[in-house]
N, C-alpha and C positions, 0 to 999 in steps of 0.2 A: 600662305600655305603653312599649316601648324606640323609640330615638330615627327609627328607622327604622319603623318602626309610626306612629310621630306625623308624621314627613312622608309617609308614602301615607296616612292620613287627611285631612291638610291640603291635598294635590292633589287627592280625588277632591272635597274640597267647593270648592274651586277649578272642578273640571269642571264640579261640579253647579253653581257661579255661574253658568257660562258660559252651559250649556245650559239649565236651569231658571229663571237668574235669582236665585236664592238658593239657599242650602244646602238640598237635601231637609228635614234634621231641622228646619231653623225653620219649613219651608213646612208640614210634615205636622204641627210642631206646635201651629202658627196652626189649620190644620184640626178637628185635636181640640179644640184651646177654643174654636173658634169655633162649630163644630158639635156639640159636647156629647158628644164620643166619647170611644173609649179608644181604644189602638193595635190592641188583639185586632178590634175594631169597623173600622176605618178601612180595617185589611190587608183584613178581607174586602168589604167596598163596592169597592176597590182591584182585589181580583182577586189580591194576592199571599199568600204567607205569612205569618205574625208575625215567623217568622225574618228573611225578605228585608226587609221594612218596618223591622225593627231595625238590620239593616249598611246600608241604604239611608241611617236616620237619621242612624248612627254616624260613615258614611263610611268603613265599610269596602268599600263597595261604590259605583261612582259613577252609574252609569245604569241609570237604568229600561230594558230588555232591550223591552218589549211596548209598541210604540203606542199598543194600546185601552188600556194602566194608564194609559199619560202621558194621553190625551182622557179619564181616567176624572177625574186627580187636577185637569187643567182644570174640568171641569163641577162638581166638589166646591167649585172655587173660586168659581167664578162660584155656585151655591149659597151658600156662605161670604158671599158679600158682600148678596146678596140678604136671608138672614136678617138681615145687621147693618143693614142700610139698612130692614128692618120690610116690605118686601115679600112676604116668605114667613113663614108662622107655622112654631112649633116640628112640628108636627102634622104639614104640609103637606111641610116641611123631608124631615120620617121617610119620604115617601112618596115622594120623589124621591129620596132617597140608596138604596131600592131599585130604582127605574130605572136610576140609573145603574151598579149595581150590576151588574143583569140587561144593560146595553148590552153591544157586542161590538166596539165603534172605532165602524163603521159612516161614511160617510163623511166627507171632510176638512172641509167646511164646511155640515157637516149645520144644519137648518131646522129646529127644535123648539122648542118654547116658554119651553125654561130655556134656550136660548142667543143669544134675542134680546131689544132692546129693547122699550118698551112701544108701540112703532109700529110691530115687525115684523119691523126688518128686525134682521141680526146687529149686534151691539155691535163697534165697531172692535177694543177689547183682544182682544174672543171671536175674531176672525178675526184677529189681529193671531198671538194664543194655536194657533190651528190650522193658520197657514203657518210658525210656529216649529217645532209638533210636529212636521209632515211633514218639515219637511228636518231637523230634530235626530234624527227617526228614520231617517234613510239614512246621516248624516254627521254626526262631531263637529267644534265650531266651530272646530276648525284646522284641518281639514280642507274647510270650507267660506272660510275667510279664504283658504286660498291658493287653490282654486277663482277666488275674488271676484281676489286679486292677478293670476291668469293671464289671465283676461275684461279686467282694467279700460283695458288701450290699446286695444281692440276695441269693447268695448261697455262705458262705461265704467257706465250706468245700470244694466245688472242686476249689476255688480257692485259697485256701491251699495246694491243691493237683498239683495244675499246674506250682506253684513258688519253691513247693519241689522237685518236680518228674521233671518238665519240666524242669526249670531253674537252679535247686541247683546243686551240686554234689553227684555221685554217694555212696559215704559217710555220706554224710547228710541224704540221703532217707534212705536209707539204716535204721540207727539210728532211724530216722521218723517212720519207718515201726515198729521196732523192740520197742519204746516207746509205741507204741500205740495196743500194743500184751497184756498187761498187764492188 
């Protein structure tokens, strides 16, 4: 790989920081060991090709193009942690990564039983995870940063809201959310 090859790998996982949070290839492949997969496995639960899922990983490619892939590889996550935490058996695991598999996006803060807590209602990360999808799916975070910069003499809360939620990590909102409960 020549030197210019190595920095358009190192910006799209830079993008992918931005907007995902971490690089694709670490996320997708926490997913495989977490969930017992292989990549040929994952791309299709995913909805992509083996191909896309490899330059996705590689970084040769920075964004996920389809919504419903991004709410797919959310709900795999939130699966992910469910298995580690002993709430979902391997069995059960199998039979929900073909749900999500068969899902089509379907709405932004959809009500199902893999995306809420054990009282009901959504998980803040889950919703924290689906106002990040929606606006990372119309805009990328520099695109929503100066959004947020033009709003902030105006109104200066939602554009605190657009540099948290839009542009931050899923971590940070989270936190954000969780501060401002009090």
């Amino acid at each position: 790989m020549d030197a210019a090859q190595q920095e358009a790998t190192a910006r799209a996982r830079e993008l992918q920081r931005n907007w995902y949070g971490e690089p694709l290839g670490a996320l997708f492949r926490k997913l495989i060991d977490d969930l017992g997969l292989n990549q040929a496995r994952l791309a299709g639960v995913l909805g992509l090709s083996a191909p896309m899922l490899s330059q996705l990983m590689s970084g040769q490619r920075a964004k996920i193009g389809n919504p419903a892939v991004v709410q797919r590889v959310q709900l795999l996550q939130d699966l992910a942690a469910q298995v580690a935490d002993g709430s979902v058996s391997a069995a059960e695991a199998t039979e929900r990564m073909e749900e999500i598999k068969k899902s089509q996006g379907g709405s932004v803060l959809s009500n199902t039983t893999h995306t809420t807590s054990s009282s009901g209602a959504p998980t803040v990360k889950r919703v924290v995870r689906e106002i990040q999808s929606l606006l990372r799916s119309v805009a990328a975070a520099g695109d929503i940063i100066e959004a947020a910069d033009t709003l902030a003499p105006t109104h200066p809360e939602l554009a605190e809201f657009l540099r948290v939620y839009g542009a931050g990590r899923t971590s940070d909102a989270v936190a954000h959310y969780q501060s401002h409960q009090n």
